[in-house]
N, C-alpha and C positions, 0 to 999 in steps of 0.2 A: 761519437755523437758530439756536434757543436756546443758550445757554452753556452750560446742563447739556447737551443733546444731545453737542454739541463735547468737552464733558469727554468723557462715555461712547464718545463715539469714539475720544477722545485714549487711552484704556485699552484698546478692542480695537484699535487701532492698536499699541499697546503689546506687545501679543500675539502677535500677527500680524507684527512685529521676531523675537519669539523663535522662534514655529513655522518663519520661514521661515530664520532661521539654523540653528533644530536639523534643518529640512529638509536643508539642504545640506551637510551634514555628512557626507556618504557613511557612515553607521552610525559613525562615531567617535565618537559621545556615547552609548556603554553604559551601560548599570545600574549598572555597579562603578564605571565613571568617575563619572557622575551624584549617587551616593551617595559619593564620595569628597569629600577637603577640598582635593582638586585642587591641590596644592600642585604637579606638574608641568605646565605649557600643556601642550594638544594640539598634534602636529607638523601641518605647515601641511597643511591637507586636499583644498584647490582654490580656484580664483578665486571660485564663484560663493560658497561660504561664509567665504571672508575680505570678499568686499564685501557679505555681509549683515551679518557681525561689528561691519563697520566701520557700516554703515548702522544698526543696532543702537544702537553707540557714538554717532553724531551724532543720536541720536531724543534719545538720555538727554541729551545737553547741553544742549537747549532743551525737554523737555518738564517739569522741574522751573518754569521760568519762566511758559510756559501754565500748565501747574497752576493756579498761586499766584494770576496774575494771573486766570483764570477764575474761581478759587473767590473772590474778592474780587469781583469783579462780580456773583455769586451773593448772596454771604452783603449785601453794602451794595442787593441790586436795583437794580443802575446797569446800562443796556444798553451790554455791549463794542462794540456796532457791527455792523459786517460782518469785524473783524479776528479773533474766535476762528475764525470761517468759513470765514475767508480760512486764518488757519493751519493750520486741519485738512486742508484740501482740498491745501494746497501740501506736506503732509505725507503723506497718502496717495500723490499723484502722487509725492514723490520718490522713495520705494520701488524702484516700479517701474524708474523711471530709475539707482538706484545698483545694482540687481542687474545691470541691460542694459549697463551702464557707458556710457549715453549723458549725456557728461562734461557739456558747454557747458549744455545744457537744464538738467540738474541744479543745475547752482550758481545757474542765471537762480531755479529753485525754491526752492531753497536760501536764495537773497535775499528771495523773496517771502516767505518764510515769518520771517525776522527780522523784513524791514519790519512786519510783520502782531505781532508779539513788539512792537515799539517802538510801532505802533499804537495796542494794547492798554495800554501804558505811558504814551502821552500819553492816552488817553480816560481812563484812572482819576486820572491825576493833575490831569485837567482843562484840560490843553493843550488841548485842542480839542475 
């Protein structure tokens, strides 16, 4: 798969964090909340939407690093490898697995998907 493809995934993947958190919201994310500056959190709503919250939260920590290091592979036309692919793909899967709370599989994803981060870090830097 191309790195631009991998971007535009990384973005509807991106999306698809937010739908499925404002899914499981049980109606707690209103118009007046929505349009407010939300200075109060929402009281806790249920499991499956704190662990998309949280699943949400762990997209954002590492999807700034893909970014950067994709768009650098782009803009110099250096080929990332199989590592943006690897990342998307271990990222898609975890989804599923943090809503399910199927823990162990998750973090093995989890891992793959830094490895794939440190991949793309040693291919641009020319480690290998």
């Amino acid at each position: 798969m191309s790195e631009l493809a991998c971007l535009e995934l990384s973005v509807l993947l991106l999306i698809l964090h937010v739908f499925a958190q404002a899914g499981t919201a049980q109606g707690a994310l209103t118009v007046p909340y929505l349009l407010s500056s939300r200075d109060k959190p929402l009281a806790p709503i249920g499991l499956l939407y704190g662990r998309a919250t949280r699943a949400l939260a762990n997209y954002l920590e590492t999807f700034p690093a893909f970014a950067a290091l994709d768009l650098a592979f782009i803009a110099l036309h250096v080929s990332g490898g199989i590592w943006p692919t690897v990342w998307i793909v271990a990222r898609i899967v975890y989804l599923p697995l943090y809503l399910f709370n199927i823990t162990i599989v998750r973090s093995l994803v989890w891992g793959v998907s830094i490895v794939a981060i440190l991949g793309m870090l040693g291919r641009l830097a020319g480690w290998f």
